[in-house]
C-alpha positions in Angstrom: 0.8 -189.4 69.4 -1.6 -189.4 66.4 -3.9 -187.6 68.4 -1.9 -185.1 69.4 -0.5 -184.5 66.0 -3.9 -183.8 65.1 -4.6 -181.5 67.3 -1.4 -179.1 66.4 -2.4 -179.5 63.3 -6.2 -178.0 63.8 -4.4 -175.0 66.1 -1.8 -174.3 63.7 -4.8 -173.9 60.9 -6.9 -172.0 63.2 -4.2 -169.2 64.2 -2.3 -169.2 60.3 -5.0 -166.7 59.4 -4.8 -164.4 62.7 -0.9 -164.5 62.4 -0.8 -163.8 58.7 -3.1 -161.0 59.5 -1.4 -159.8 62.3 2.0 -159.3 60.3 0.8 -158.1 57.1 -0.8 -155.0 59.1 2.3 -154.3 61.1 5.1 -154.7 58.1 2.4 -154.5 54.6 4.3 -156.6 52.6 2.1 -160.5 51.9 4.7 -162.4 50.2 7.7 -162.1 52.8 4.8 -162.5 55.7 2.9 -165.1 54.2 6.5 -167.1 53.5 7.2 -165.9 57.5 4.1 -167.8 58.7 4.5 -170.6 57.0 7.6 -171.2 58.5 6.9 -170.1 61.9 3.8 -173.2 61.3 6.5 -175.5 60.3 8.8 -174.5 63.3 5.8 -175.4 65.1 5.2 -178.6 64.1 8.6 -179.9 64.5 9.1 -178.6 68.3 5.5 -179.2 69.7 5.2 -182.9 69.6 8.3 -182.7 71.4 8.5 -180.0 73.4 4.5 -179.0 74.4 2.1 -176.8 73.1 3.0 -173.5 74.1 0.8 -171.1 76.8 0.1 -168.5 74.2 0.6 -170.5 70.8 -0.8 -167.7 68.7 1.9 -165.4 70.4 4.3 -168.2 69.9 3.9 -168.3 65.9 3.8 -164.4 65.9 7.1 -163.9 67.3 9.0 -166.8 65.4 7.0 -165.4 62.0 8.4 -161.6 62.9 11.8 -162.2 63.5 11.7 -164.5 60.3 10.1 -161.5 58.5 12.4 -159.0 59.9 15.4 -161.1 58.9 14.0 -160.8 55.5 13.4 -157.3 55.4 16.7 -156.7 56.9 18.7 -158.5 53.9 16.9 -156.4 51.3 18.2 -153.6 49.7 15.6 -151.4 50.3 15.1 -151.9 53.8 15.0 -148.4 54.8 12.1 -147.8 52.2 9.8 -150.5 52.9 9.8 -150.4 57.0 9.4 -146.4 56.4 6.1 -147.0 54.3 5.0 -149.9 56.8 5.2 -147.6 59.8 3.0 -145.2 57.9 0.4 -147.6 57.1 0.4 -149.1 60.7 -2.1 -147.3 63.1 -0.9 -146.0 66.6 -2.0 -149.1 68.5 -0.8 -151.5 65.8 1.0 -154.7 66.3 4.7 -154.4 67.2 6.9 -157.5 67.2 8.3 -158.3 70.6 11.8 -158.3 71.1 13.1 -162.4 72.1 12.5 -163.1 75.9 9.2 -160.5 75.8 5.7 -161.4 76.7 3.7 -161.9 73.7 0.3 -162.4 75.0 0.0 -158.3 75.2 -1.0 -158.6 78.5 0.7 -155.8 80.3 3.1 -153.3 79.5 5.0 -154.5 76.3 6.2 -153.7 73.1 3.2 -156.2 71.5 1.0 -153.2 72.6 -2.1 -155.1 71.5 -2.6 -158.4 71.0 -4.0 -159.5 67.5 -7.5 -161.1 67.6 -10.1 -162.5 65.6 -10.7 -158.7 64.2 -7.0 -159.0 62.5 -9.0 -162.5 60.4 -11.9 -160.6 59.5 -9.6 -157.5 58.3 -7.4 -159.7 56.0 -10.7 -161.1 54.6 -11.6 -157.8 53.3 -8.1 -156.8 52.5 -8.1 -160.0 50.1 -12.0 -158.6 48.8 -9.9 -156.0 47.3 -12.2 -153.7 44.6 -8.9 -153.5 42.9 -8.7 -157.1 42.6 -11.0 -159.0 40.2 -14.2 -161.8 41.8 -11.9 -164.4 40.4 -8.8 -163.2 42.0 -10.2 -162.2 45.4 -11.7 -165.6 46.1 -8.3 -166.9 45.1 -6.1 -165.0 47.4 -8.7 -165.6 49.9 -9.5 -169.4 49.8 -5.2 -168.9 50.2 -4.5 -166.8 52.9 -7.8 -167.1 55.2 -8.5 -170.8 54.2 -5.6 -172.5 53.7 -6.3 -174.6 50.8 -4.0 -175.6 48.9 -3.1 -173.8 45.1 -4.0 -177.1 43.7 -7.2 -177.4 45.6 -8.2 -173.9 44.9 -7.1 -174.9 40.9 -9.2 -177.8 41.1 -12.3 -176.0 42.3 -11.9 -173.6 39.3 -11.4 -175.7 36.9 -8.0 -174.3 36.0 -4.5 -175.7 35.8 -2.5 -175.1 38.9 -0.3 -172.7 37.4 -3.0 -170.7 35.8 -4.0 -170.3 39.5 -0.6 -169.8 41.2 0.1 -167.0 38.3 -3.5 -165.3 39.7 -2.6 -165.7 43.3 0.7 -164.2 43.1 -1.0 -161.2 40.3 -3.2 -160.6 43.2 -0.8 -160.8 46.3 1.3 -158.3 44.2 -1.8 -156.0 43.4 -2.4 -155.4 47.2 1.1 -155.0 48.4 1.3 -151.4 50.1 -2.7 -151.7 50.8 -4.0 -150.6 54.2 -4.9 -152.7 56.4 -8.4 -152.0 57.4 -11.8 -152.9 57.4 -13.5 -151.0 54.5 -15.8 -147.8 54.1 -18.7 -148.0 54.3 -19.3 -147.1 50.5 -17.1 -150.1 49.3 -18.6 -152.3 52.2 -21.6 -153.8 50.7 -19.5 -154.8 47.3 -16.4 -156.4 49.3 -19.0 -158.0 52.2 -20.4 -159.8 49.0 -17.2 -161.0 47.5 -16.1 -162.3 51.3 -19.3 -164.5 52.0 -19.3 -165.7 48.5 -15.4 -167.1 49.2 -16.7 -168.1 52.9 -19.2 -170.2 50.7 -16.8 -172.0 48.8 -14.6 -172.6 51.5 -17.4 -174.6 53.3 -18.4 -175.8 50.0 -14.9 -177.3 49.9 -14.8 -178.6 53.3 -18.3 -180.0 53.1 -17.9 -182.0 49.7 -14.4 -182.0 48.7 -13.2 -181.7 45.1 -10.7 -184.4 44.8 -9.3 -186.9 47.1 -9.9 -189.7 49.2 -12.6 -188.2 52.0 -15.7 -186.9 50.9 -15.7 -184.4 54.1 -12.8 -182.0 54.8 -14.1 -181.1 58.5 -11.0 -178.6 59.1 -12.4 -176.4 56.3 -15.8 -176.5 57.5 -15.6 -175.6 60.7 -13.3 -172.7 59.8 -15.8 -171.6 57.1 -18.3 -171.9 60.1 -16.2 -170.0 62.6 -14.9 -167.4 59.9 -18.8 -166.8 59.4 -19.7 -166.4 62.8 -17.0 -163.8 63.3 -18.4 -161.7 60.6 -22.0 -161.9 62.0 -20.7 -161.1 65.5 -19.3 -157.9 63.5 -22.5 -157.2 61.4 -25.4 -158.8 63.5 -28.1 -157.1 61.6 -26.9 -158.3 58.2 -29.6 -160.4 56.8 -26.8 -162.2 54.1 -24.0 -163.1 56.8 -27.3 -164.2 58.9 -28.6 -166.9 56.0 -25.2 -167.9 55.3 -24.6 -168.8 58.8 -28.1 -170.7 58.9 -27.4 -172.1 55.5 -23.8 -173.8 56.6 -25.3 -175.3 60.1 -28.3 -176.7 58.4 -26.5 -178.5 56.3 -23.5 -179.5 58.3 -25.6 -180.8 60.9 -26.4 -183.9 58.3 -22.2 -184.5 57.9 -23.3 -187.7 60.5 -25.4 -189.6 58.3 -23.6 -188.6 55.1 -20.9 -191.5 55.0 -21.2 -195.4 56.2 -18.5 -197.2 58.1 -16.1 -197.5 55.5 -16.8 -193.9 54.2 -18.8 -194.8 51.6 -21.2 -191.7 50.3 -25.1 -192.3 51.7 -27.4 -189.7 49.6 -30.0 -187.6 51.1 -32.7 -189.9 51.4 -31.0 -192.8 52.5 -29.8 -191.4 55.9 -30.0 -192.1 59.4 -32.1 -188.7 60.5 -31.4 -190.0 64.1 -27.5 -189.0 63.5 -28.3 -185.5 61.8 -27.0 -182.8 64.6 -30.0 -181.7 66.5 -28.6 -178.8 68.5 -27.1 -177.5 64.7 -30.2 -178.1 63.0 -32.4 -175.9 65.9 -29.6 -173.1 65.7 -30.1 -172.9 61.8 -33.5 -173.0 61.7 -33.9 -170.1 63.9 -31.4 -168.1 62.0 -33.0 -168.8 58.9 -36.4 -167.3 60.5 -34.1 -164.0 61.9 -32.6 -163.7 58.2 -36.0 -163.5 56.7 -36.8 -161.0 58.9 -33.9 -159.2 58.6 -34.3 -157.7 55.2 -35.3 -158.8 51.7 -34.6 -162.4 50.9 -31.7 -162.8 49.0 -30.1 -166.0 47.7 -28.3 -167.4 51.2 -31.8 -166.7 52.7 -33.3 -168.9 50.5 -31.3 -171.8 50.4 -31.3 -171.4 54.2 -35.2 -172.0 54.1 -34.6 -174.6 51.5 -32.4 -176.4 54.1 -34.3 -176.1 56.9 -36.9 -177.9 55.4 -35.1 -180.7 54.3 -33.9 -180.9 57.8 -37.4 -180.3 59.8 -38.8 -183.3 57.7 -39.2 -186.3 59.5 -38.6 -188.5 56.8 -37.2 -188.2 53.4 -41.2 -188.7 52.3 -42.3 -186.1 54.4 -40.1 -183.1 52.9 -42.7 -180.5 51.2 -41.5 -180.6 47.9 -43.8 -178.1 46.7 -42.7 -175.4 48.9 -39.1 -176.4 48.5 -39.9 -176.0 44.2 -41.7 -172.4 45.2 -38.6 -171.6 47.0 -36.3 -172.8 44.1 -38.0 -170.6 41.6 -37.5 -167.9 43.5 -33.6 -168.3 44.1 -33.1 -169.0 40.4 -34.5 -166.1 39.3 -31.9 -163.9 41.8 -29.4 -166.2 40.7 -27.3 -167.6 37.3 -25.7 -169.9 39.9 -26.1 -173.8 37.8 -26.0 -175.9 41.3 -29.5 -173.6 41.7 -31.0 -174.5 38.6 -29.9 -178.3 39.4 -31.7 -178.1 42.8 -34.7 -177.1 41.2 -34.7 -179.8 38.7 -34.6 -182.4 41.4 -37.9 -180.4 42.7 -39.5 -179.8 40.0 -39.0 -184.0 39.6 -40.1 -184.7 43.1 -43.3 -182.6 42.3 -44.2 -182.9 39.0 -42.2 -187.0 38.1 -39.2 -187.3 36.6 -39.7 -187.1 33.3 -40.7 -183.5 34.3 -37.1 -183.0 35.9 -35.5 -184.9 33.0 -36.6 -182.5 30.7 -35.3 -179.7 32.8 -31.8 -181.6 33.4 -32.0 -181.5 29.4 -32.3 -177.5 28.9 -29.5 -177.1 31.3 -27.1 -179.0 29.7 -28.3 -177.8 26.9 -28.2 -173.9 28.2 -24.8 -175.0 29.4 -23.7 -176.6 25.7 -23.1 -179.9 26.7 -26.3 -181.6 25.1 -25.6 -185.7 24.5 -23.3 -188.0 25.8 -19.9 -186.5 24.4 -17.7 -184.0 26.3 -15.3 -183.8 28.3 -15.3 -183.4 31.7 -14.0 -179.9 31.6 -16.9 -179.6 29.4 -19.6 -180.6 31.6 -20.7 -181.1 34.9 -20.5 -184.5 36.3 -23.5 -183.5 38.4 -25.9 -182.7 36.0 -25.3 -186.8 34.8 -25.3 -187.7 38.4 -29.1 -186.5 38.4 -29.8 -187.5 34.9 -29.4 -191.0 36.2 -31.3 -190.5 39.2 -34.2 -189.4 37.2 -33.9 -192.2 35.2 -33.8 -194.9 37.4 -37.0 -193.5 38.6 -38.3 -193.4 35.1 -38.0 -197.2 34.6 -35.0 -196.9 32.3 -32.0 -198.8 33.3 -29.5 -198.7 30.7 -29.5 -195.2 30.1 -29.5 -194.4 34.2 -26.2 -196.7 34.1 -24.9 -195.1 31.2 -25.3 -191.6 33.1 -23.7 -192.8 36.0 -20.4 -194.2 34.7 -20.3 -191.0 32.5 -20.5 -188.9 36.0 -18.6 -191.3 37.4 -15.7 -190.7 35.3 -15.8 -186.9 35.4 -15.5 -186.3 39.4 -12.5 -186.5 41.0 -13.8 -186.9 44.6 -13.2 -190.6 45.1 -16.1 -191.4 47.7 -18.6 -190.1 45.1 -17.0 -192.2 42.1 -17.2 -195.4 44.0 -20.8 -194.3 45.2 -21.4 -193.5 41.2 -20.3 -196.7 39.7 -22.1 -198.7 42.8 -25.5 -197.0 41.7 -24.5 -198.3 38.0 -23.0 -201.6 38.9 -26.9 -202.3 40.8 -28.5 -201.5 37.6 -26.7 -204.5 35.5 -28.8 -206.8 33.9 
């Protein structure tokens, strides 16, 4: 039953996007659909333990989430207004909501006229890239409505309180109320193609290492992140960015094997089992990273493709060629503000040069970053800069102050694997 559970649970997340997509084109209103969906999903997972998983369940949750919507739109006052302005946003061969009893599959002659596909995803991602929204508020609405975190989550990973963040969602949901629903021109298409792999990014980012909990890997968010990206390559093949991001995000996720022991404890980079990194994931990358290059100047996914790809060609953690790996870093941070970069290269620039040498880098970001010295809190500063100041030194022969750096990182992250992993790495130092 457990299993099974499961498994409505990863289709439910997999269609929430498509069906979300496929009724804010038809009636342009987010709220009311967005509210429709989500309790069309928990329709859904009352009645399919019990009753099966549907033929068509994508058609299934589209139906249920219409007639919710319509009932909604129905009860308001302006009815009239709003299904006349949806109609003349909706193009010919639009979405129509069945009537009860018809097909929804859209196979055949029926009112569905077309079904909605993966296209009606991609479209809602640049309807939440928005140039009328701000960065900040399109990756919100977007890690929302495509990804499915949570406000909290999404909170969390900006370091703002939750209703900060709800406030911005529901700003930006209002701001694109009306919009339609189309993939953009091609003079606002570079800009928003920007704004959507940088929220794919975080989504996989999320998945891969999550912000807060109990699991260190959130393999639904992945994968979608993963999927989500493929769909926009299948849709831009020649794109050099969506090309590296793809690359970047199987490279790495081929290592999710190796990355946790048998009771989930965190296992760093160099510590793990290469024989359980994903082969098959790991070719795939690599040869999307070489296509990427080619494609175009490299930008910053193409280079921390290539940086990945190294990591994963070496045999062992002593074979990775740090030197190239440092060349590649110097490159990306001068593309990129981005402080995980800057981090990367400090570890580099340690495994080239000693880590005194990366210490001292570690110490201008946090500087940079005005978090110098021990005091701070952790809204302040990064608990991974002190996660790699106490790498560094325990490799420079100093103990205390390695133990002192992990607690203090230790303290600040709210992911529970890498806390216990953290104050493990200090409790080993002792005495």
């Amino acid at each position: 039953m457990g299993r099974a559970t499961d498994d409505i649970e990863d289709l439910l997340r997999r269609h929430a996007p498509q069906v979300l997509g496929a009724l804010v084109r038809r009636y342009g209103h987010f709220d009311p659909a967005e509210d429709s969906v989500q309790e069309a999903l928990i329709a859904a997972a009352e009645q399919w333990p019990r009753d099966g998983i549907p033929d068509n369940p994508r058609g299934w949750l589209i139906r249920v989430a219409s007639r919710r919507l319509t009932d909604r739109l129905r009860s308001d006052e302006a009815r009239r207004r709003r299904e006349e302005t949806a109609a003349a946003l909706t193009p010919a061969d639009a979405f129509v909501a069945p009537p009860p009893g018809e097909d929804p599959s859209g196979a055949g002659p029926s009112a569905l006229g077309r079904a909605p596909s993966e296209d009606d995803t991609l479209t809602l991602l640049f309807l939440c890239c928005h140039p009328a929204l701000s960065p900040a508020a399109q990756i919100a609405l977007t890690l929302r409505a495509v990804g499915g975190l949570t406000t909290a989550e999404i909170a969390r990973a900006h370091l703002v309180p939750e209703a900060t963040m709800a406030q911005r969602i529901s700003r930006a949901k209002r701001a694109v109320r009306g919009t339609q629903f189309r993939q953009p021109d091609a003079q606002d298409r570079d800009q928003r193609l920007a704004a959507v792999l940088q929220v794919l990014y975080l989504i996989f980012n999320e998945g891969y290492t999550a912000t807060a909990g109990p699991d260190l890997h959130r393999t639904d968010l992945a994968r979608e992140a993963i999927r989500l990206t493929r769909a926009v390559r299948r849709l831009l093949p020649h794109e050099g960015r969506v090309t590296g991001l793809l690359a970047l995000m199987l490279l790495t996720e081929a290592r999710t094997p190796a990355r946790t022991g048998p009771d989930g404890e965190l296992i760093p980079l160099d510590e793990q089992d290469r024989a359980l990194w994903d082969r098959t994931a790991i070719a795939e990358g690599t040869a999307l990273t070489e296509e990427a290059l080619a494609q175009g100047p490299a930008g910053d996914y193409q280079l921390q493709a290539a940086i990945a790809a190294l990591h994963d060609e070496a045999a062992g953690a002593e074979d990775t060629d740090w030197p190239q790996i440092l060349a590649l870093y110097d490159l990306l941070v001068r593309r990129t503000p981005d402080p995980a970069a800057a981090l990367g290269r400090a570890v580099a620039v340690a495994m080239v040069h000693g880590p005194r040498a990366g210490l001292a880098e570690v110490d201008a970001l946090a500087e940079a970053a005005g978090t110098a010295g021990a005091a701070g809190t952790a809204g302040q500063r990064s608990y991974r800069l002190d996660a790699v100041r106490g790498h560094l030194l325990e490799r420079a022969g100093e103990p205390d102050a390695a133990r002192t750096a992990y607690r203090a990182a230790a303290d600040a992250t709210l992911s529970e694997p890498e806390a216990r992993y953290l104050r493990r790495r200090a409790d080993r130092l002792e005495g």
